[in-house]
VOPAGU-2260 file (C-alpha; in pm, 1 decimal, decimal comma):
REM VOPAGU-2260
SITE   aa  ch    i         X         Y         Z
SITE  UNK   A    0    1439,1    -174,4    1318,9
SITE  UNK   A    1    1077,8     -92,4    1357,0
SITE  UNK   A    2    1087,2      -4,5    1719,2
SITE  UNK   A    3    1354,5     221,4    1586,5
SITE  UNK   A    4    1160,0     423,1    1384,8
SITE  UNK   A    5     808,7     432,3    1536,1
SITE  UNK   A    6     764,4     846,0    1516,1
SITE  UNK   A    7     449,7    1027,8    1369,2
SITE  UNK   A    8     699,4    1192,7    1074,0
SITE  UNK   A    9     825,3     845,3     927,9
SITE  UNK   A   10     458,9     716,6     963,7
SITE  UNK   A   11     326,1     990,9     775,0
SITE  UNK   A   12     614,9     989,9     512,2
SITE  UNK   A   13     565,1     610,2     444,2
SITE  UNK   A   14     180,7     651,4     416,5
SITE  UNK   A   15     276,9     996,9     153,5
SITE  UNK   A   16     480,5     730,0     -43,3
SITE  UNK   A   17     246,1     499,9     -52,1
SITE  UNK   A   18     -42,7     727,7    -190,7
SITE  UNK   A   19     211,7     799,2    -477,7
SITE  UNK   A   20     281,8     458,8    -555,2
SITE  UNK   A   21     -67,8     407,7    -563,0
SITE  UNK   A   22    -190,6     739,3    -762,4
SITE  UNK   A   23    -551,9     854,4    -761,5
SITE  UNK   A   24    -699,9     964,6   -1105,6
SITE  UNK   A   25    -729,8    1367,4    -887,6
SITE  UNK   A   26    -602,8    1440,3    -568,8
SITE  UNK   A   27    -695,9    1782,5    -400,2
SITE  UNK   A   28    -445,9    1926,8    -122,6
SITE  UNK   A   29    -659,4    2080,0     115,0
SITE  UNK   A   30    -418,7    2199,5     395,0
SITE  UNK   A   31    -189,7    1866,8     367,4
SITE  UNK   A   32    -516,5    1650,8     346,4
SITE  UNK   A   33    -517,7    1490,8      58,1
SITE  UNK   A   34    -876,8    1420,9     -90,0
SITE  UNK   A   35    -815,8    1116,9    -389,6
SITE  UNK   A   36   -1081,9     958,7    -642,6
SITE  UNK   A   37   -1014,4     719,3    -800,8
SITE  UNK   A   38   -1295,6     541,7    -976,4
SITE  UNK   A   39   -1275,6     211,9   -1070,7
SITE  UNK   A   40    -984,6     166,3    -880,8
SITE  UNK   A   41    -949,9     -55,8    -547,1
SITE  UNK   A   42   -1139,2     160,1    -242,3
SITE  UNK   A   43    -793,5     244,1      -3,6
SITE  UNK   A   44    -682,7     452,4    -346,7
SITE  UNK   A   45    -953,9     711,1    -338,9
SITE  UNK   A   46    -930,6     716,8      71,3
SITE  UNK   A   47    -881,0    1092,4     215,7
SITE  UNK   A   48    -542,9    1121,3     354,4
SITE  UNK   A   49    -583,3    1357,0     651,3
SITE  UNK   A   50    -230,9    1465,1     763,8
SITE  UNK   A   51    -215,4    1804,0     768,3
SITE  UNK   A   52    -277,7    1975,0    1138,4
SITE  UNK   A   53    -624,0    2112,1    1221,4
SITE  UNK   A   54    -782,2    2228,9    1537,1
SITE  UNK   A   55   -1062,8    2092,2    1696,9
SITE  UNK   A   56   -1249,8    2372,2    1548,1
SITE  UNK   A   57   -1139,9    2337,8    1195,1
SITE  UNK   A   58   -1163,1    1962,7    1205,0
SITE  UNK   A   59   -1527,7    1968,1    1138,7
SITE  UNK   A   60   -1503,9    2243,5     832,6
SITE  UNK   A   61   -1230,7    1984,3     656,3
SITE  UNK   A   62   -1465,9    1664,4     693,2
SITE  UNK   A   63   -1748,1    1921,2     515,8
SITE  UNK   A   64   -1498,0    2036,6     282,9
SITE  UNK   A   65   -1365,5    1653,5     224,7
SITE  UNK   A   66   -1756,7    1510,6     199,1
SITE  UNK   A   67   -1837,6    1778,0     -43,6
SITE  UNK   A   68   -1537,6    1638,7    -273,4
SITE  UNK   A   69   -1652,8    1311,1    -259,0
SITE  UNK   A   70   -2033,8    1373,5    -330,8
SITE  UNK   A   71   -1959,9    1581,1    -653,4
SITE  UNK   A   72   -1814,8    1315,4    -763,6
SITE  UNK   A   73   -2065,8    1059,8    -636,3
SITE  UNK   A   74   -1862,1     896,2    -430,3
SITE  UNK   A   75   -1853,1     847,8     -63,1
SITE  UNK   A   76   -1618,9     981,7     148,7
SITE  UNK   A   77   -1321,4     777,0     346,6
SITE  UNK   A   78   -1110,2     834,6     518,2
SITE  UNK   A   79    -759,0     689,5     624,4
SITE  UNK   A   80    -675,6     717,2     993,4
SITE  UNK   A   81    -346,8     655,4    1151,2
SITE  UNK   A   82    -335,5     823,4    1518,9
SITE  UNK   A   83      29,5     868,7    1494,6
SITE  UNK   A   84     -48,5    1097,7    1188,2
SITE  UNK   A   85    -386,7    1235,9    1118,3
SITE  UNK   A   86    -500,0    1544,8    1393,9
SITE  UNK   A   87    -581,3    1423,9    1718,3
SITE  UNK   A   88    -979,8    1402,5    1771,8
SITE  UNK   A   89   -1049,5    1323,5    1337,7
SITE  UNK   A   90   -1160,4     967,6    1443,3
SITE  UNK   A   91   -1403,2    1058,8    1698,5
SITE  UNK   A   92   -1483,7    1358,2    1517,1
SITE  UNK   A   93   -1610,4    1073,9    1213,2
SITE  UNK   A   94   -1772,6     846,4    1473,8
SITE  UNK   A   95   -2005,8    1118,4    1581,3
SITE  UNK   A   96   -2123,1    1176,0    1198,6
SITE  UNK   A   97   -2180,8     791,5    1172,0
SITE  UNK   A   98   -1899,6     672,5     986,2
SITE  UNK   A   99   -1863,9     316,5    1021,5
SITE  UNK   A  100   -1476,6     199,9    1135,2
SITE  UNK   A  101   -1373,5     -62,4     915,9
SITE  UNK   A  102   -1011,0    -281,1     779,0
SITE  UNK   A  103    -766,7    -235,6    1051,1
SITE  UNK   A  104    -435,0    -231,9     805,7
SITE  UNK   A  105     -54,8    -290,7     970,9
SITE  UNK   A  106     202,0     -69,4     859,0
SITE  UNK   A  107     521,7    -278,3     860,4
SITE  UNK   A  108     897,6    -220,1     786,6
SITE  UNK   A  109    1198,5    -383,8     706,5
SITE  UNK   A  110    1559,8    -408,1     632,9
SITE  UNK   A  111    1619,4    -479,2     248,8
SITE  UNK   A  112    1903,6    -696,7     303,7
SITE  UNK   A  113    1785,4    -923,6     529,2
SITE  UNK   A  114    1457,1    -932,4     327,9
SITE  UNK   A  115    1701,7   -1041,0      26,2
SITE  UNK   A  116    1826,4   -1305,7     217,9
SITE  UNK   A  117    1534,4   -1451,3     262,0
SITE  UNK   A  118    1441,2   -1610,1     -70,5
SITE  UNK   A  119    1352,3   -2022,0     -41,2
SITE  UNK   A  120    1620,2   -2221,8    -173,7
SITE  UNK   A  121    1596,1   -2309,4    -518,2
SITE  UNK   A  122    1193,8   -2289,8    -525,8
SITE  UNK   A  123    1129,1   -2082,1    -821,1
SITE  UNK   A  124    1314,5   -1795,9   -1046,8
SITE  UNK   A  125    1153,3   -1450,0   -1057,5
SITE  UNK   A  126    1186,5   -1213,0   -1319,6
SITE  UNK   A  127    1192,2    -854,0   -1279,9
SITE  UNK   A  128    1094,0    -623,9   -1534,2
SITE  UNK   A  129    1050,5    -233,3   -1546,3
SITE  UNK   A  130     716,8    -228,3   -1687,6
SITE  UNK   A  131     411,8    -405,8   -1680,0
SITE  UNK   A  132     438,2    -676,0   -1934,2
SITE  UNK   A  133     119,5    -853,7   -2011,9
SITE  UNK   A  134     201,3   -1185,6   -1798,8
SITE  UNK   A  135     264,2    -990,7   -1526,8
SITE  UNK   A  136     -66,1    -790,9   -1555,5
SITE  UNK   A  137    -288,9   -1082,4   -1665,9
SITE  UNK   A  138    -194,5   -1266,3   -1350,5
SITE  UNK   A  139    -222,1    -995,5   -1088,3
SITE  UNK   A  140    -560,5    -881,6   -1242,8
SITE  UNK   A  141    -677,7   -1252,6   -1213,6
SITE  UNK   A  142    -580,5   -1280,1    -887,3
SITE  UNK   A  143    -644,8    -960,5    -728,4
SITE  UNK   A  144    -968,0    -886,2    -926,1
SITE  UNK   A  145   -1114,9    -567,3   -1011,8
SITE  UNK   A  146   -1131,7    -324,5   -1308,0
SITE  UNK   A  147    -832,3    -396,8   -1560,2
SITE  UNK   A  148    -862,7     -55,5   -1701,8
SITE  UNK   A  149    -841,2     140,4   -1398,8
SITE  UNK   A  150    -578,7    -107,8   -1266,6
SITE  UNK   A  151    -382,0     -31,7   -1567,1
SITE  UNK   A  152    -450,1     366,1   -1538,2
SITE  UNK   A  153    -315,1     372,1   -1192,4
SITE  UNK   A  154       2,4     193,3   -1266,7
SITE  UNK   A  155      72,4     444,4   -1571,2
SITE  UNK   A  156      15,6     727,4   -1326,3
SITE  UNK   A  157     328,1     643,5   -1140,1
SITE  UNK   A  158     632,9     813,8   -1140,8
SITE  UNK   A  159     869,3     725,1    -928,4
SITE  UNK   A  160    1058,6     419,6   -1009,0
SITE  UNK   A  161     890,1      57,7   -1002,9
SITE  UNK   A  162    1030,2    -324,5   -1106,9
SITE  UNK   A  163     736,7    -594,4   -1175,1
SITE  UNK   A  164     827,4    -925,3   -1021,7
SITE  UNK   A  165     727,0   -1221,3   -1150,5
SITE  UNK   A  166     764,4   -1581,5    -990,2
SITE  UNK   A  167     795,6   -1826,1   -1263,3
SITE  UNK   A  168     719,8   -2252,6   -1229,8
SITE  UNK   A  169     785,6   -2417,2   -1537,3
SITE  UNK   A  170     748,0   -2090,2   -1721,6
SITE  UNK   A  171     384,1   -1984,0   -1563,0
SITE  UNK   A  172     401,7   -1682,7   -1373,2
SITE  UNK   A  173     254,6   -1826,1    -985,1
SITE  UNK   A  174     310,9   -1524,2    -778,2
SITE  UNK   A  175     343,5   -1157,3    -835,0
SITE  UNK   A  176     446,7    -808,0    -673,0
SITE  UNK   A  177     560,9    -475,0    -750,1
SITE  UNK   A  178     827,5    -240,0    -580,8
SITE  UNK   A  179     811,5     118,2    -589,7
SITE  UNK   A  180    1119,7     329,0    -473,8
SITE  UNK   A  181    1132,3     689,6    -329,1
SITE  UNK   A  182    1355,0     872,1    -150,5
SITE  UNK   A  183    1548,8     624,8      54,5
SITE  UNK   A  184    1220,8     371,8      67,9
SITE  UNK   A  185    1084,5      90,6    -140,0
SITE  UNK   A  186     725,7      -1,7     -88,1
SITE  UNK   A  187     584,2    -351,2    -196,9
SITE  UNK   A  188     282,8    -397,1    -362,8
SITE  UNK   A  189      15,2    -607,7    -482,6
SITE  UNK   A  190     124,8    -922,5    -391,5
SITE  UNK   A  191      13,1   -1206,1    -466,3
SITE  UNK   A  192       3,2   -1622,6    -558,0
SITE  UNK   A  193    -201,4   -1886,4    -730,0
SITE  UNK   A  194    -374,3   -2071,4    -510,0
SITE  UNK   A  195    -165,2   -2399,1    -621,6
SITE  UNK   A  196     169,6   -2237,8    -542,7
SITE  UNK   A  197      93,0   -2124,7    -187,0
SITE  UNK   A  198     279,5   -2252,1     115,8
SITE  UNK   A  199     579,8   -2326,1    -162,1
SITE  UNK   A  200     812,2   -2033,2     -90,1
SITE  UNK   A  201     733,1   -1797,4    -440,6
SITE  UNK   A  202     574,7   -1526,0    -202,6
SITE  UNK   A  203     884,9   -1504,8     -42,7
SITE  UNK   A  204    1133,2   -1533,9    -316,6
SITE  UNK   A  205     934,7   -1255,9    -489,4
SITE  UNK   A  206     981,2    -996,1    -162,9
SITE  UNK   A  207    1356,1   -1130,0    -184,7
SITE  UNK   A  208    1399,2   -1004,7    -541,4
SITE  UNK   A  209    1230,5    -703,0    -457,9
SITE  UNK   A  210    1448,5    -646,3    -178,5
SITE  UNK   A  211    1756,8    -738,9    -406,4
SITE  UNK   A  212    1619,9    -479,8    -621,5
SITE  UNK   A  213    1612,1    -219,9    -344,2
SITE  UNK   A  214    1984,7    -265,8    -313,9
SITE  UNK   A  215    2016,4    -128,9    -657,6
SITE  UNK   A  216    1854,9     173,7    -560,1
SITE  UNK   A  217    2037,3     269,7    -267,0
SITE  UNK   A  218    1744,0     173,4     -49,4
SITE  UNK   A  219    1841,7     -15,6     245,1
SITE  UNK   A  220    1477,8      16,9     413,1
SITE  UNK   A  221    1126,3    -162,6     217,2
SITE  UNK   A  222     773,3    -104,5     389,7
SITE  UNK   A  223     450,2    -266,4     328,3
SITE  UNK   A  224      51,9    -250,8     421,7
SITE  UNK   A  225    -163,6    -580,7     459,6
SITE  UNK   A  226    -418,0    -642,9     641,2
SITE  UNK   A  227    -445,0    -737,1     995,7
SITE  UNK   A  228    -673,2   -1017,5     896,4
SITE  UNK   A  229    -505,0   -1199,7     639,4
SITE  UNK   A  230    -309,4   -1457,8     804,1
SITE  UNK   A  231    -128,6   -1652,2     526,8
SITE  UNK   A  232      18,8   -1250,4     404,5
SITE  UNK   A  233     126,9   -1171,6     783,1
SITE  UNK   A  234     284,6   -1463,2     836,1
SITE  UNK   A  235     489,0   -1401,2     503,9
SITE  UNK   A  236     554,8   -1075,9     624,8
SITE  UNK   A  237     680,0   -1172,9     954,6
SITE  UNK   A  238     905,3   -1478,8     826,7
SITE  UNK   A  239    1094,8   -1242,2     607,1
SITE  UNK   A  240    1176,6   -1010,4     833,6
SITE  UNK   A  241     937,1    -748,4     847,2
SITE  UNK   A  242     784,2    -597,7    1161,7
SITE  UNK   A  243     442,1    -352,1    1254,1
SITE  UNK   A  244     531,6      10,6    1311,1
SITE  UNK   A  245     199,0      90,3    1356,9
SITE  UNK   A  246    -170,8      10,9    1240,2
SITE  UNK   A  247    -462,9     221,4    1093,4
SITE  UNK   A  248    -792,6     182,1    1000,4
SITE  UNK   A  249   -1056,7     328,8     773,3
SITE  UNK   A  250   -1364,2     549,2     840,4
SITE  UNK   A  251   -1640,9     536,2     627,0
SITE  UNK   A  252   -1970,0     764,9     535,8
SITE  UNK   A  253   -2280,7     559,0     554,7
């Protein structure tokens, strides 16, 4: 499957969904790049998503354009770059003004139904709801960290259909994720389990409901970002059946 569908359009169409499934507090269109703040929220959601095309000549007016967004807002600029989708030159263009390259991220893809088949055998039972119930939230925030306000302002932003999986152990929520579906695609999300639950199969029977779920959605096709460094979440990935389309990485204003 991914070798399948390794183009610059379904690169740039996953990373689109993913921006909305992960909605800044204001997003700008500037010419199909997509300048996002999102304060309080984690960094990659306030990331500039340069996709529309500019000339070597114009490339320099949109990074002026993009860092004078992010500095009236007191923020510093970043931005996302994916060569199969951003304009040809952006990265070097960045280098040269002394953004720093950081977080190389793999873009990976899967089949739903083999994902769903995937769940470890009588490990745990997940529960899917459509909302954000407070179990759900109280874990993920504990795990993943951050701002709990902003965390909960971004996922009430979102408008395209999501479930909230929760993997439960003697009724204690261990492991968590989120699915979001649009247009064909469901992306998975903040995922994530207790440190005492690891290595015990809830990871994976979360992506399986998820993947279940994307059946009932007529989406036969579930894409993800982690990463490259986090081992124990790649290896997840990669036993369930997903595989790298591409990677990216981030550039970012000193």
């Amino acid at each position: 499957m991914p070798s399948a569908i390794n183009d610059s359009e379904v690169v740039r169409g996953l990373q689109e969904r993913a921006a909305r499934a992960l909605p800044a507090a204001q997003v700008e269109d500037v010419g199909g790049w997509w300048l996002r703040h999102a304060p309080g929220c984690s960094w990659w959601v306030g990331a500039v998503l340069p996709h529309g095309d500019a000339g070597p000549g114009e490339l320099t007016r949109r990074v002026a354009r993009a860092e004078e967004f992010y500095a009236g807002r007191g923020a510093k600029a970043r931005f996302q770059i994916t060569p199969p989708a951003c304009p040809e030159g952006l990265d070097t263009v960045l280098a040269d003004r002394g953004y720093l390259r950081e977080n190389t991220v793999s873009l990976q893809v899967a089949s739903a139904p083999h994902v769903a088949g995937q769940a470890a055998a009588g490990a745990t039972r997940v529960r899917l709801d459509d909302r954000p119930v407070r179990t759900w939230f109280e874990t993920a925030h504990a795990l993943h960290g951050g701002d709990p306000c902003a965390a909960w302002h971004m996922l009430d932003r979102v408008e395209r259909l999501c479930v909230y999986a929760s993997a439960l152990v003697d009724g204690e929520v261990v492991a968590v994720g989120r699915a979001v579906a649009d247009s064909g695609w469901v992306g998975v999300f903040g995922m994530a389990t207790a440190p005492g639950a690891r290595g015990k199969g809830a990871g994976r029977d979360v992506l399986a409901a998820l993947a279940d779920w994307a059946g009932t959605q007529d989406a036969d096709r579930m894409y993800l970002q982690v990463e490259r460094d986090n081992c124990p979440a790649v290896r997840l990935y990669e036993r369930t059946g997903f595989g790298e389309i591409c990677t990216y990485h981030y550039r970012t204003a000193r």
